[in-house]
C-alpha positions in Angstrom: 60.6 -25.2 -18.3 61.2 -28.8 -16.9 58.7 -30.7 -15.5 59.1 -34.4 -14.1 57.6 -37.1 -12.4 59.3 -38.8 -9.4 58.2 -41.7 -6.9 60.1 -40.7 -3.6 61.5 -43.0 -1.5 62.1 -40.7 1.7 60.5 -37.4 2.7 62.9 -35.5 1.5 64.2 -34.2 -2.1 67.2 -32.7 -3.8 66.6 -30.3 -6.6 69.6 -29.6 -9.0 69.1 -26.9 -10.9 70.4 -25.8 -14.7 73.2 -22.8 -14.7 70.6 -20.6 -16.5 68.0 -20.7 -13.6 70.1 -19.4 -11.1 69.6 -16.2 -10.5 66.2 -16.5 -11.5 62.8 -16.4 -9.4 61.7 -20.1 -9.7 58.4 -22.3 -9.1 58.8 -25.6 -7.1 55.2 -27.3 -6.9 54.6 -30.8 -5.1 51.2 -32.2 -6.3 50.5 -36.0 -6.0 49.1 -37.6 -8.6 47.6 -40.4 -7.5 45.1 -37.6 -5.8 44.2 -35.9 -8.5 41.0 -36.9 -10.1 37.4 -35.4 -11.0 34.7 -36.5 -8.9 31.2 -37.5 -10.4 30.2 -34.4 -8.2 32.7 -32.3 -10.5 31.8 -33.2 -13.8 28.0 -32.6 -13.0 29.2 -28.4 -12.0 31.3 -28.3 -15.5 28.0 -29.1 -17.5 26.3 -26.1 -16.1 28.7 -24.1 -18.1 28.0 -25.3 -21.1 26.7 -22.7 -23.7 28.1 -19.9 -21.2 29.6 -18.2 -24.0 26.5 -17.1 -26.5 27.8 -14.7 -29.0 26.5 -13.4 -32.3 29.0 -14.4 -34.8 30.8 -10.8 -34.8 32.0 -11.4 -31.4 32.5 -15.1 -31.7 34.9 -14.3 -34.3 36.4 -11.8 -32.5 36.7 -14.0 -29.6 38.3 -16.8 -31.5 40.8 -14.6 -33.0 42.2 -13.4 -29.3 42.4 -17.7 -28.2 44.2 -17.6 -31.2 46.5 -14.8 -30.4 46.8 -16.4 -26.5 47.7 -19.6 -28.0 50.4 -18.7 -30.4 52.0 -16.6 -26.9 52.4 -19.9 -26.0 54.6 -21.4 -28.4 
């Protein structure tokens, strides 16, 4: 994966891609960053999730093991 951050100076980009990515189904996203924030209004919705998960400690376990399992995927 490569990832950058650029600070365009016209409307209009070149992408050059690596060899090993032709051929390949790609994903081009154009998010600016200077909009991206969390609103007041935002962070008030996330704290009525909190304690959403409530498990006895079979299933917790059980639970932590699959993130565990998700998060080595990712590596």
């Amino acid at each position: 994966m490569i990832r950058t951050v650029i600070t365009p100076s016209e409307n209009k980009c070149v992408i050059i891609l690596p060899d090993e990515y032709v051929g390949k189904k790609i994903e081009i996203s154009f998010l600016a960053l200077d909009e991206v924030t969390l609103g007041e209004r935002d962070k008030i919705a996330l704290k009525k999730y909190r304690g959403i998960f409530n498990f006895d400690s079979k299933k917790q376990e059980k639970f932590n093991h699959y993130l565990s399992e998700m998060r080595n995927e990712w590596e």
